[in-house]
C-alpha beads as a LAMMPS data file, in Angstrom:
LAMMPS data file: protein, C-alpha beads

346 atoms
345 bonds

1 atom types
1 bond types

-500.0 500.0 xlo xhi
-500.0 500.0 ylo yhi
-500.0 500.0 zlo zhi

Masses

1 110.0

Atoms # bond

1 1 1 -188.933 429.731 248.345
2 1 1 -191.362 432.103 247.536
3 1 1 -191.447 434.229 244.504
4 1 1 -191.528 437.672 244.024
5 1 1 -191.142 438.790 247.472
6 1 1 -187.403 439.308 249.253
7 1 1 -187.683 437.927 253.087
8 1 1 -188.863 441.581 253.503
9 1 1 -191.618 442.121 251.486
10 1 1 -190.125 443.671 248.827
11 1 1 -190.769 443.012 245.168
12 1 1 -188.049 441.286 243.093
13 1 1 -186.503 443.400 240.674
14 1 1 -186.515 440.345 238.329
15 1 1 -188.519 438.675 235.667
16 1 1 -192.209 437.912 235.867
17 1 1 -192.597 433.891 237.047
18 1 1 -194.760 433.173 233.978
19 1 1 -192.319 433.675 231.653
20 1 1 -190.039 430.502 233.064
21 1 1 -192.946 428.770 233.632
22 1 1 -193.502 429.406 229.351
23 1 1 -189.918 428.816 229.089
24 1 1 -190.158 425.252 230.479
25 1 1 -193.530 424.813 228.488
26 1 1 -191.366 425.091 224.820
27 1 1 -188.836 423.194 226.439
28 1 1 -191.537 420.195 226.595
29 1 1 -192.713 420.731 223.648
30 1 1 -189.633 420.225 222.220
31 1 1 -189.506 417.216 223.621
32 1 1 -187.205 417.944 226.335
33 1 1 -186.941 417.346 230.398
34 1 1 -188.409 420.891 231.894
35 1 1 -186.269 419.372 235.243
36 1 1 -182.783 419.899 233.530
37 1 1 -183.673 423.449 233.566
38 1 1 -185.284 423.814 237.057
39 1 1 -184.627 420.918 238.952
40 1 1 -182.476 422.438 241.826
41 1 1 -184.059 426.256 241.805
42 1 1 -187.135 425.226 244.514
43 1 1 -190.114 426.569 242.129
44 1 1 -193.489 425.122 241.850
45 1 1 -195.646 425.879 238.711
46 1 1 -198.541 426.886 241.150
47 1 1 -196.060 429.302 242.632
48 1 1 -194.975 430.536 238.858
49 1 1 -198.461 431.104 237.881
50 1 1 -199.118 434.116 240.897
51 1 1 -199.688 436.850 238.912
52 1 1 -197.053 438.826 240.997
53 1 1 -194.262 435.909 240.503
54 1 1 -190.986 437.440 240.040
55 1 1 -188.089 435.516 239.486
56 1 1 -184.424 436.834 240.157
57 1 1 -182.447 438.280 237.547
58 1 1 -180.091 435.477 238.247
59 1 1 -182.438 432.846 238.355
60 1 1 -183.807 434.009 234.675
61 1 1 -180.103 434.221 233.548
62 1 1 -179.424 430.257 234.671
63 1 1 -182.622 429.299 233.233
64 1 1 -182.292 430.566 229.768
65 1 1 -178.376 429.447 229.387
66 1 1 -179.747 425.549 230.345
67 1 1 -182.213 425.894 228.258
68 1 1 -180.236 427.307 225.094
69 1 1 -177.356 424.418 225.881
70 1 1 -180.405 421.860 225.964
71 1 1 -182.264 422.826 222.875
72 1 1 -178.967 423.282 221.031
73 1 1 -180.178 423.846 217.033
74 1 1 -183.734 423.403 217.818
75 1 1 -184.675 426.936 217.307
76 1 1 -185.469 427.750 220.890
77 1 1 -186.229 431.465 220.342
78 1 1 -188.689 431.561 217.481
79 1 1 -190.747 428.380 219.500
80 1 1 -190.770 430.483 222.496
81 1 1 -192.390 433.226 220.230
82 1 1 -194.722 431.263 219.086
83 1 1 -196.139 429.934 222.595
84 1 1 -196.311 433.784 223.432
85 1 1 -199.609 435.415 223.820
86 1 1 -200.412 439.315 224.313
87 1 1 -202.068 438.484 227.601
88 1 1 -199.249 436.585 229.435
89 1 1 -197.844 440.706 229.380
90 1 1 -199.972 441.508 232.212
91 1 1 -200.454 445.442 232.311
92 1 1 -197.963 445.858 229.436
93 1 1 -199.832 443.189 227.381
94 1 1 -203.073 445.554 227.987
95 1 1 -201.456 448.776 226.987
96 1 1 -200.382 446.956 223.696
97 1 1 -204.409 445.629 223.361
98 1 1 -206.447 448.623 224.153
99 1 1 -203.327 451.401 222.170
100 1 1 -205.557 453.467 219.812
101 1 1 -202.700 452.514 217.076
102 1 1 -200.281 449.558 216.496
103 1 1 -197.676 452.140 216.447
104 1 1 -198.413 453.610 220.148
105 1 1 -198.660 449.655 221.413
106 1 1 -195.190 449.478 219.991
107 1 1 -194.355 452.329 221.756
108 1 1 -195.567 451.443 224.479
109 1 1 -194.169 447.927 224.642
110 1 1 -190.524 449.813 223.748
111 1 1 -191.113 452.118 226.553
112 1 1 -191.957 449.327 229.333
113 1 1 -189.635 446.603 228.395
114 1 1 -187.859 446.931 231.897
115 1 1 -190.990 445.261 233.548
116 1 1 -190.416 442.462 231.207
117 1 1 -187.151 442.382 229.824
118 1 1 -185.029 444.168 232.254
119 1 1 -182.154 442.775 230.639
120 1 1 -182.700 444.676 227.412
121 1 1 -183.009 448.070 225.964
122 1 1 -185.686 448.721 222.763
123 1 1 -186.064 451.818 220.613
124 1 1 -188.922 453.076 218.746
125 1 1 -188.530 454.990 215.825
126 1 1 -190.634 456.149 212.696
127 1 1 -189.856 458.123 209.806
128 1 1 -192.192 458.922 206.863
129 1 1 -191.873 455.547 204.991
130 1 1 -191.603 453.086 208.170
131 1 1 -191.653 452.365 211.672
132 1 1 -188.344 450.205 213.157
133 1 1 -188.549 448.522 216.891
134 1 1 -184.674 447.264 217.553
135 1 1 -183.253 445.829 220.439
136 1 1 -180.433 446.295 222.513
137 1 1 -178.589 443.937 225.703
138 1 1 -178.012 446.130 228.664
139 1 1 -176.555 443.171 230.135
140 1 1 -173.369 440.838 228.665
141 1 1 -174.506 437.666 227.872
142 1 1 -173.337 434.342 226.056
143 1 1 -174.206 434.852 222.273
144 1 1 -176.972 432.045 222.779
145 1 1 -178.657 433.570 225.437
146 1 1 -178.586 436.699 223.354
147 1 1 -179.876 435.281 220.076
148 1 1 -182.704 433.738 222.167
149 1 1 -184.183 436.142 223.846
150 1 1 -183.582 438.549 220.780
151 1 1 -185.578 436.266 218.883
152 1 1 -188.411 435.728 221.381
153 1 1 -188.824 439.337 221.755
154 1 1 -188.750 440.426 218.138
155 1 1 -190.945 437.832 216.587
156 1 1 -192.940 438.124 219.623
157 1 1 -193.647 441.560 218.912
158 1 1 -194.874 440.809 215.051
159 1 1 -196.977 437.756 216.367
160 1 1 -198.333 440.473 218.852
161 1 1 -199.158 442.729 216.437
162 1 1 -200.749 439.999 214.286
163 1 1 -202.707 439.130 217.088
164 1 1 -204.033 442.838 218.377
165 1 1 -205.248 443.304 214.391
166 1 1 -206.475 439.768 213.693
167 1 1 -204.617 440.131 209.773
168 1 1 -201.311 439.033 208.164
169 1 1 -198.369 441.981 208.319
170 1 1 -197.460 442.844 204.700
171 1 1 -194.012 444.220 204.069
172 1 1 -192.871 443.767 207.798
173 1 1 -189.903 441.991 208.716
174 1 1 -186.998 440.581 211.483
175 1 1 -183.408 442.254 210.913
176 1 1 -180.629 440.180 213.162
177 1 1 -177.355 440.740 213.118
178 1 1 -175.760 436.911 212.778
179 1 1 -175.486 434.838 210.262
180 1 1 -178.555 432.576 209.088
181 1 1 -178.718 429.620 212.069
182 1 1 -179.601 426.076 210.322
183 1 1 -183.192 425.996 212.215
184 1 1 -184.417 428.749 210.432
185 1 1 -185.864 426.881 207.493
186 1 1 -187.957 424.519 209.893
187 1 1 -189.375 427.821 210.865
188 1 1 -190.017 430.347 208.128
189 1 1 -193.267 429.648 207.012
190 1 1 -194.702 429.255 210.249
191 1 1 -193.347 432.999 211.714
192 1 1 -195.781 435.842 210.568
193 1 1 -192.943 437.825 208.921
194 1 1 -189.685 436.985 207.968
195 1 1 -186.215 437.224 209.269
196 1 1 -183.660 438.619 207.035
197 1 1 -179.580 437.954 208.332
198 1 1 -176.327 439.805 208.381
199 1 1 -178.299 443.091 208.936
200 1 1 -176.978 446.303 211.062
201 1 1 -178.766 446.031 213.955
202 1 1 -181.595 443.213 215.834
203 1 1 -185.024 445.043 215.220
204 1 1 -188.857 445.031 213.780
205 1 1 -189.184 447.097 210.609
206 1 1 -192.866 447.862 209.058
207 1 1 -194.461 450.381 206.617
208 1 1 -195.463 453.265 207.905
209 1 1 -199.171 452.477 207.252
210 1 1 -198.787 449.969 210.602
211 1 1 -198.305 452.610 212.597
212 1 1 -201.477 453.903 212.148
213 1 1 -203.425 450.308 212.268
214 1 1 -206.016 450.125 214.921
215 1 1 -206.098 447.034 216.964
216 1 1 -209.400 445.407 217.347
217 1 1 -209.970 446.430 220.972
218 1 1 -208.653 449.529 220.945
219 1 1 -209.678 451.476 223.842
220 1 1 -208.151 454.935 224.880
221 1 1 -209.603 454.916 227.741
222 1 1 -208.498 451.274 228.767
223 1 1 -205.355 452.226 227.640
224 1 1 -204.772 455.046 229.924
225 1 1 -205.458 452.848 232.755
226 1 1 -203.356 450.567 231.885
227 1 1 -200.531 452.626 231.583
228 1 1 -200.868 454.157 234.385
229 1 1 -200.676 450.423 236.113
230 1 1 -197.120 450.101 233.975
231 1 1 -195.923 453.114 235.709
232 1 1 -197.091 452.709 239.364
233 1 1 -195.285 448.553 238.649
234 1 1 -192.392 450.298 237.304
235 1 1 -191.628 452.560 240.645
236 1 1 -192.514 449.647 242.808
237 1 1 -189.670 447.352 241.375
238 1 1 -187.113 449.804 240.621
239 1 1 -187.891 452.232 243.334
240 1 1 -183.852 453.240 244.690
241 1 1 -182.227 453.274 240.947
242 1 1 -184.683 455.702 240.234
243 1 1 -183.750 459.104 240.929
244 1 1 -185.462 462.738 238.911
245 1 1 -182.346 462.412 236.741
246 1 1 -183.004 459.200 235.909
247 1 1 -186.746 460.097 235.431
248 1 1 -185.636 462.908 232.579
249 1 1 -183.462 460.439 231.226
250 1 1 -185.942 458.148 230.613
251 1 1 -188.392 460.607 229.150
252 1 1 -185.437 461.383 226.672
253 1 1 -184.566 457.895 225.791
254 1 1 -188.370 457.254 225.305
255 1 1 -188.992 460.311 222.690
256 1 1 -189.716 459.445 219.298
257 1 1 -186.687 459.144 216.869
258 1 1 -186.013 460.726 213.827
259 1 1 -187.314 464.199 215.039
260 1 1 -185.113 466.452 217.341
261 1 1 -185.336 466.033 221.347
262 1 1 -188.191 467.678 223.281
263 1 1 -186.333 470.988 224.961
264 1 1 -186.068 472.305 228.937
265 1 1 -189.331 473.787 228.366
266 1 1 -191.446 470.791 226.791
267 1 1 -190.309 468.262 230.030
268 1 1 -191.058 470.233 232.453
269 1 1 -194.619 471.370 231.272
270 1 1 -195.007 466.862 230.648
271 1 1 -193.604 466.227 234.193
272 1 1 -195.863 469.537 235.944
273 1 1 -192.977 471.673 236.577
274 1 1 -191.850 475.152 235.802
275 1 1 -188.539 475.240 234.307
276 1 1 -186.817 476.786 237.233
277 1 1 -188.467 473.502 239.453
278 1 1 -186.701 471.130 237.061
279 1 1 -183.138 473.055 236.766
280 1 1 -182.841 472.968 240.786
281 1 1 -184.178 469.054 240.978
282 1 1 -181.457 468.101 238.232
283 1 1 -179.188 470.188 240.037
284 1 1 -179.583 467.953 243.298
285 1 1 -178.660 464.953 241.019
286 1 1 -175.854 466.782 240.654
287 1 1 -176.582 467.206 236.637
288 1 1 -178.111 469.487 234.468
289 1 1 -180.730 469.165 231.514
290 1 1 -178.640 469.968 228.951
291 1 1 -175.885 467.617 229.822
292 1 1 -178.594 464.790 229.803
293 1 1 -179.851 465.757 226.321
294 1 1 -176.242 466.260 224.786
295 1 1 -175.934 462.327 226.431
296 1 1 -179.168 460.906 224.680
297 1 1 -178.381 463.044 221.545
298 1 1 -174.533 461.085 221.575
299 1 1 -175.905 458.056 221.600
300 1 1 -178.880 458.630 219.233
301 1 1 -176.076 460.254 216.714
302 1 1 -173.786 457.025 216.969
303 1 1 -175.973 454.518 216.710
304 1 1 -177.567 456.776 213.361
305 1 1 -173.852 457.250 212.178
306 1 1 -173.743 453.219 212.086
307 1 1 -176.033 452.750 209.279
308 1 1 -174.321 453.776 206.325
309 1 1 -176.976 453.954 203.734
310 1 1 -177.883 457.655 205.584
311 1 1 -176.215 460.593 204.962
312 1 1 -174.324 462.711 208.112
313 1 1 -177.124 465.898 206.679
314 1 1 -179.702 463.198 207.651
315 1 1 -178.633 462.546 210.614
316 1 1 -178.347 466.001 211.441
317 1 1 -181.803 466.182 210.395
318 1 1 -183.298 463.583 212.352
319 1 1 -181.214 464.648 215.327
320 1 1 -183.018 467.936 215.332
321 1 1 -180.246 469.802 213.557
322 1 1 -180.953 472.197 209.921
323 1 1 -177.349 472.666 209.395
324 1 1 -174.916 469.717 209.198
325 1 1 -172.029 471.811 209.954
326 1 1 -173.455 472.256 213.613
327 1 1 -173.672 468.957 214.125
328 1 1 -170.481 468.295 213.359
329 1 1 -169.189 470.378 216.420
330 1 1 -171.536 469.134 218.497
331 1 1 -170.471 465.742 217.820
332 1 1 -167.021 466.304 218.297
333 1 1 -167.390 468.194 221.623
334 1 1 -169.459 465.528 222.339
335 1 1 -167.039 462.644 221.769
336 1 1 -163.678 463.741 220.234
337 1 1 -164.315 462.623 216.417
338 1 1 -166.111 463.838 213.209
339 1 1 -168.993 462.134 212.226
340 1 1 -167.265 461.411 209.679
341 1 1 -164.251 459.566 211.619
342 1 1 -166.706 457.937 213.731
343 1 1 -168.060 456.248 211.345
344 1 1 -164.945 455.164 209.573
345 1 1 -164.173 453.916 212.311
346 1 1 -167.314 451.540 212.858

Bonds

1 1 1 2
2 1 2 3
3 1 3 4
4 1 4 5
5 1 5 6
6 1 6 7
7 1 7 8
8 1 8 9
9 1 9 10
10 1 10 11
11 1 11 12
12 1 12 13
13 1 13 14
14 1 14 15
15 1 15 16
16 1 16 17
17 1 17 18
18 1 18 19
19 1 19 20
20 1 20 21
21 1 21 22
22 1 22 23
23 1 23 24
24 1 24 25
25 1 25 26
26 1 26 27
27 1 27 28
28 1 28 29
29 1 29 30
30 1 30 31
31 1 31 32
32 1 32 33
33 1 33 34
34 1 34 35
35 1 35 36
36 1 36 37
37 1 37 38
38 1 38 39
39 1 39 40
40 1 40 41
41 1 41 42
42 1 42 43
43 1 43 44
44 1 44 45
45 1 45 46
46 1 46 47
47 1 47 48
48 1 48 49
49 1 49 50
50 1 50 51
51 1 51 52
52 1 52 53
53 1 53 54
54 1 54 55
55 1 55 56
56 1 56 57
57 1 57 58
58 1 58 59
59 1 59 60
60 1 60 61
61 1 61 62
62 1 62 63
63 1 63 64
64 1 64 65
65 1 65 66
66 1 66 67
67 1 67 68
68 1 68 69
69 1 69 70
70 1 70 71
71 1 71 72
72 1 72 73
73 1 73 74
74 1 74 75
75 1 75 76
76 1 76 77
77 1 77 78
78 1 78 79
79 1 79 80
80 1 80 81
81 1 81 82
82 1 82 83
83 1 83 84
84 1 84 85
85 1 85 86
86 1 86 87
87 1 87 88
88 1 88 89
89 1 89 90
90 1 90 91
91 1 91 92
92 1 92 93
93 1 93 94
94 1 94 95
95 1 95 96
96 1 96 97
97 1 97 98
98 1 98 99
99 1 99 100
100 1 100 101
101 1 101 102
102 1 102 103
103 1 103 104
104 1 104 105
105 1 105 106
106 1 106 107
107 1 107 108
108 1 108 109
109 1 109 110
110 1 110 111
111 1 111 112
112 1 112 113
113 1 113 114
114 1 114 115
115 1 115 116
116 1 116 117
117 1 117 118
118 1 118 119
119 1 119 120
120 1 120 121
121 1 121 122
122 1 122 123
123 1 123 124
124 1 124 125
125 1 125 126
126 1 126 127
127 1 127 128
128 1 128 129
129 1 129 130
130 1 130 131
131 1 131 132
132 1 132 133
133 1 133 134
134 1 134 135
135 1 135 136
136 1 136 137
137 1 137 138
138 1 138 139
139 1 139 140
140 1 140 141
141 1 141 142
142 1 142 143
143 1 143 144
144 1 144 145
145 1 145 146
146 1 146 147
147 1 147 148
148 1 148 149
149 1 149 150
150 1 150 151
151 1 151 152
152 1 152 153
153 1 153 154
154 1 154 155
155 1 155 156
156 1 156 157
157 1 157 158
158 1 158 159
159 1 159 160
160 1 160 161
161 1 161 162
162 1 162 163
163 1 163 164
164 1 164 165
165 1 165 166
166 1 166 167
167 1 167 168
168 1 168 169
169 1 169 170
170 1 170 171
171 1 171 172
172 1 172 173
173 1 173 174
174 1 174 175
175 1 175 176
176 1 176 177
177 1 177 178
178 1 178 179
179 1 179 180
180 1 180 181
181 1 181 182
182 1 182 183
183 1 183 184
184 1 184 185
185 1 185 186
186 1 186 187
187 1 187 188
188 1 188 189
189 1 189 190
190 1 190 191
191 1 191 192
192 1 192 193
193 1 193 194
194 1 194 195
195 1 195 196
196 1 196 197
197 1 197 198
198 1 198 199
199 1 199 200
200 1 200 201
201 1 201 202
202 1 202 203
203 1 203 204
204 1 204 205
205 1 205 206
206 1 206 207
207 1 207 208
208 1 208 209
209 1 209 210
210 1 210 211
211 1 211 212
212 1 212 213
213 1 213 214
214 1 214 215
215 1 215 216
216 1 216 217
217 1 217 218
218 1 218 219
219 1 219 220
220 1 220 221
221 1 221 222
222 1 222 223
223 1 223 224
224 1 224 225
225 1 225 226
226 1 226 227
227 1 227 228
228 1 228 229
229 1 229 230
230 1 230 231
231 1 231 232
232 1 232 233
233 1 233 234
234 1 234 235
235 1 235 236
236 1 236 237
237 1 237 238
238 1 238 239
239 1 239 240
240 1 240 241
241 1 241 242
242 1 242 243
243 1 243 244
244 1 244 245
245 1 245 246
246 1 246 247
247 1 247 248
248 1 248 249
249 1 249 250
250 1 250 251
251 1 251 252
252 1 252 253
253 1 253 254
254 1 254 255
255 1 255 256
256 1 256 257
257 1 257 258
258 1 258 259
259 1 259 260
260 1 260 261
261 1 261 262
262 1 262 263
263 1 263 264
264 1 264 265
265 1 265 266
266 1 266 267
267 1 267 268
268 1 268 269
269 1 269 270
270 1 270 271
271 1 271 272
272 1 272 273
273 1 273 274
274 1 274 275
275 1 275 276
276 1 276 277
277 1 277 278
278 1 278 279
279 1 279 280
280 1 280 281
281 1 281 282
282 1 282 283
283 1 283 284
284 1 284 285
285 1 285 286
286 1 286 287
287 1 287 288
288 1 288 289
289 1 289 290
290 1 290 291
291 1 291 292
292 1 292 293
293 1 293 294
294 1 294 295
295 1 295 296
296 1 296 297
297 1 297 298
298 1 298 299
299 1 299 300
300 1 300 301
301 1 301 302
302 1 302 303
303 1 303 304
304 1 304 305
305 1 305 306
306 1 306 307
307 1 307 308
308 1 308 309
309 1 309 310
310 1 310 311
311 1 311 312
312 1 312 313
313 1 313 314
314 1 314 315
315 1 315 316
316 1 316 317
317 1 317 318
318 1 318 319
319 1 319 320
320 1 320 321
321 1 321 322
322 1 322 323
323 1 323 324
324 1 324 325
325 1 325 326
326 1 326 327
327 1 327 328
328 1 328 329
329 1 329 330
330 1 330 331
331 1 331 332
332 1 332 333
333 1 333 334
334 1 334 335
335 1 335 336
336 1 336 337
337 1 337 338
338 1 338 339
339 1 339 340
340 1 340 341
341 1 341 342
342 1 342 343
343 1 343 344
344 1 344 345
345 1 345 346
């Protein structure tokens, strides 16, 4: 077969080719038959290494549940971390390298994870004291599959960041949400940061003061370029899913957290549009701005109203609202319950 192309032309929407070619690298190193993952899938490592290799969605999905049934206990995750480099990223992994701050690689690693990780949703948030990356599935999965590829993306991201500064991460951890797996000890003191169990959600959280870290190429200029490369990669694989709507929706979902939503106004001016342009666009999607913002502020509010140790008026807060009473009614237009039921009900 070959990869990354449909009998058409077309570009896979799928997983980059290096990444199972990695995959089957740990797997050796492990001391474990790369075959018993990719015996039967017609793949050559010379095919893999093309630098526009794409693999199917399906293909990835096989590959990683062999894999986690193979390495059982062995802690595939965190070695699959540690055999990952900023470069094997491609365009992304520049972004991250040439980001003015560690905080706007995040960012932009959070905001690009679809060229990657298709199969996965991240957030970035910061608030005065710290910065969080967490991690979402878009896709079910088998609970191993999940806890590997959760791993392998959140302590990839630290061993990233320890990479693009060249110095240790102070005060930075892992959060997962399971309980403490028994390969973990083999493990801890060779991760940059470590992983606490049991937590509320599967993220990255750091000190404030990372955010504003400068990698040691840092580069605006580079940077630029390089994201423009992410977007032009992003319309070329997901080309029909993407309609304006989706577009706005995306600039919503991508907005920093803990501050309220940019307005009509602020999107158009960001995607060259006069506010009238954008009202008639989403209208053709059959939508309208506000009813995407009252969607991404629903979601942002539920997934706030999970963590208990914050207050509903700090929620309200960092969901744009002074007065916690107005919030309230929003929310319940928005879903049916209180905040305060909601999260009773969590």
């Amino acid at each position: 077969m070959t990869l990354g192309h449909d009998k058409n032309g077309g570009l896979f929407q799928g997983i980059p080719g290096i990444y199972l070619l990695l995959l089957c690298d740990v797997i050796k190193r492990l001391g474990l038959d790369e075959q018993d993952i990719i015996h039967d899938m017609g793949v050559t490592r010379s095919e893999l290494l093309r630098s526009d290799s794409r693999i199917s969605m399906k293909m990835g999905h096989l590959a990683s549940q062999r894999a986690t049934a193979l390495a059982g206990d062995l802690g595939l995750g965190m070695a699959y971390a540690q055999a990952l480099k900023v470069t094997l990223h491609g365009s992304v992994g520049l972004v991250a390298m040439t980001s003015p701050t560690i905080g706007a690689a995040l960012e932009a690693m959070s905001r690009f994870i679809a060229l990657r990780a298709p199969f996965f949703k991240a957030a970035f948030e910061t608030d005065e004291t710290e910065m969080v990356v967490s991690l979402d599935p878009t896709l079910e999965m088998d609970a191993p599959i999940r806890t590997f590829m959760t791993e392998a993306i959140l302590i990839g991201v630290t061993l990233m960041s320890e990479q693009l500064l060249g110095r240790s991460l102070p005060h930075t951890r892992v959060e997962m949400t399971g309980p403490e797996p028994p390969y973990y000890p083999k493990y801890r003191d060779r991760l940059p940061v470590p992983v606490r169990y049991e937590c509320a959600r599967c993220c990255v959280r750091a000190p404030i003061a990372l955010f504003h870290s400068v990698p040691q190429l840092a580069d605006p200029a580079a940077a630029e370029l390089a994201r423009q490369q992410c977007e032009q990669e992003y319309q070329q694989l997901f080309p029909q899913h993407e309609s304006f709507a989706d577009k706005i929706v995306r600039h919503l979902q991508n907005s920093p957290k803990g501050q309220a939503l940019p307005t009509q106004e602020d999107v158009a001016r960001r995607f060259h549009l006069s506010s009238r342009t954008l009202k008639r666009r989403l209208q053709e999607d059959s939508t309208s701005f506000r009813e995407l913002l009252e969607q991404e502020q629903s979601q942002r509010a539920k997934q706030l109203l999970k963590d208990k140790s914050l207050d509903i008026s700090e929620v309200a807060y960092q969901l744009g609202y002074r007065d916690v009473g107005n919030f309230s009614t929003a929310f319940k237009r928005w879903t049916g319950f209180t905040p305060r039921a909601f999260r009773q009900s969590c």
